[in-house]
N, C-alpha and C positions, 0 to 999 in steps of 0.2 A: 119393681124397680122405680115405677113413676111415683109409686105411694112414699117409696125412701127420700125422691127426689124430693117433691113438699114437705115429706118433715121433716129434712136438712134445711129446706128452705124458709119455713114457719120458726125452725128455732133459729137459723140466722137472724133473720127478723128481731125475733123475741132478743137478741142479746144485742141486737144495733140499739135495740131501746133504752137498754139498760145503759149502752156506750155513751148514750147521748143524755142521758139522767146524770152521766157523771161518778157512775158506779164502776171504775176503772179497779180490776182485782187482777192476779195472779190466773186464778181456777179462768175468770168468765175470758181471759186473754186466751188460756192453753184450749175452754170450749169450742173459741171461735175460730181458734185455730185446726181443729180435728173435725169441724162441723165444714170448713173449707175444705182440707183433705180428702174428707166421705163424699163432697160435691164433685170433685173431681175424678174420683175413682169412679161414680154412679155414671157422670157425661164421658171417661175415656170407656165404660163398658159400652154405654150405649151409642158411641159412636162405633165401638167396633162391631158392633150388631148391625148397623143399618150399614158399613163397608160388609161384612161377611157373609151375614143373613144365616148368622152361629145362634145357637141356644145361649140364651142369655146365662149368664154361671159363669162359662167355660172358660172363661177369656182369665191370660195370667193374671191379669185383675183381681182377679175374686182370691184367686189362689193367696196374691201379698196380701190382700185383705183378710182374710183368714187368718195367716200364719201369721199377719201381724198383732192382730186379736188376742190367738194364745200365748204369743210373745209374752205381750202385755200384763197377759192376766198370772204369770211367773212370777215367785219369789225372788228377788232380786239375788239371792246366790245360786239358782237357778238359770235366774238369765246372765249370770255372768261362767257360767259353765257351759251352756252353750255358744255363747260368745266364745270361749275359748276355742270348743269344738269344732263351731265354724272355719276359724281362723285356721284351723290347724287342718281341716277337709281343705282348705283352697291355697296352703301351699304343697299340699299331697298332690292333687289336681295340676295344679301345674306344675311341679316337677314330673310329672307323668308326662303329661301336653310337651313338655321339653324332651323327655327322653325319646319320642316318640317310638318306644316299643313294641304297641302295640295299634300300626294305623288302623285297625276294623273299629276301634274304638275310641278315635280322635271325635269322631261325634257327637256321642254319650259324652265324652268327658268335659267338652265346650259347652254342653247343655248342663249338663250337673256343675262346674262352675259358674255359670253367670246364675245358677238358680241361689248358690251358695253364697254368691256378691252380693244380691240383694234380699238374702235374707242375714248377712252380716251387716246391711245398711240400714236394713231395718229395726237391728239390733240395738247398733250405735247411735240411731235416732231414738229409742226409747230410752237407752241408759242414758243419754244426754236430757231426756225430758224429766227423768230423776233426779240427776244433777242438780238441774234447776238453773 
């Protein structure tokens, strides 16, 4: 974790220098944009580690981080079938949540929604980074 944290930090660095040579691009913008992202994700794990005193991984953290990875690494009519998918799990989910049919299971279904929210924001943030 500490060793991710310097070499987020080393190449922060490395692309201020470039900022300030004057070598303004597209790519070295979206680097230094995902190179702040991973800094982020590294300091909310490791703050929940010194609140928890949990194995480091465990934290939903890793988990977006992951699924945001394989997101990425998706053929774009891929990720947009998923995208579909999601969309259409989170209005099953809560038409469920609303009919409330089934209360032993208003739990599970609160959890599996909000997992399904932010792995459709996740979605929408990468199709938007395609975009452009």
């Amino acid at each position: 974790m500490a060793n991710d944290l310097f070499s987020v930090w080393g190449q922060l660095v490395a692309s201020r220098k470039q900022l300030e040579q004057g070598s303004i691009t597209r790519g070295l913008s979206q680097q230094i944009v995902e190179l702040y992202k991973e800094r982020v994700l590294i300091y909310a794990e490791l703050d929940y580690y010194r609140a928890t005193n949990k194995i480091l991984g465990q934290h939903v953290i890793f988990q977006k981080r992951h699924w945001r990875n394989e997101a990425k690494a998706l053929p774009l009519k891929e990720l947009v079938k998923k995208y579909n998918a999601t969309q259409k799990a989170i209005r099953l989910l809560k038409q469920q949540l609303g009919g409330n049919d089934r209360p032993d299971l208003k739990e599970a279904r609160e959890a599996n929604l909000a997992q399904k929210s932010w792995q459709l924001a996740i979605i929408e943030e990468i199709m938007q980074e395609l975009d452009g």
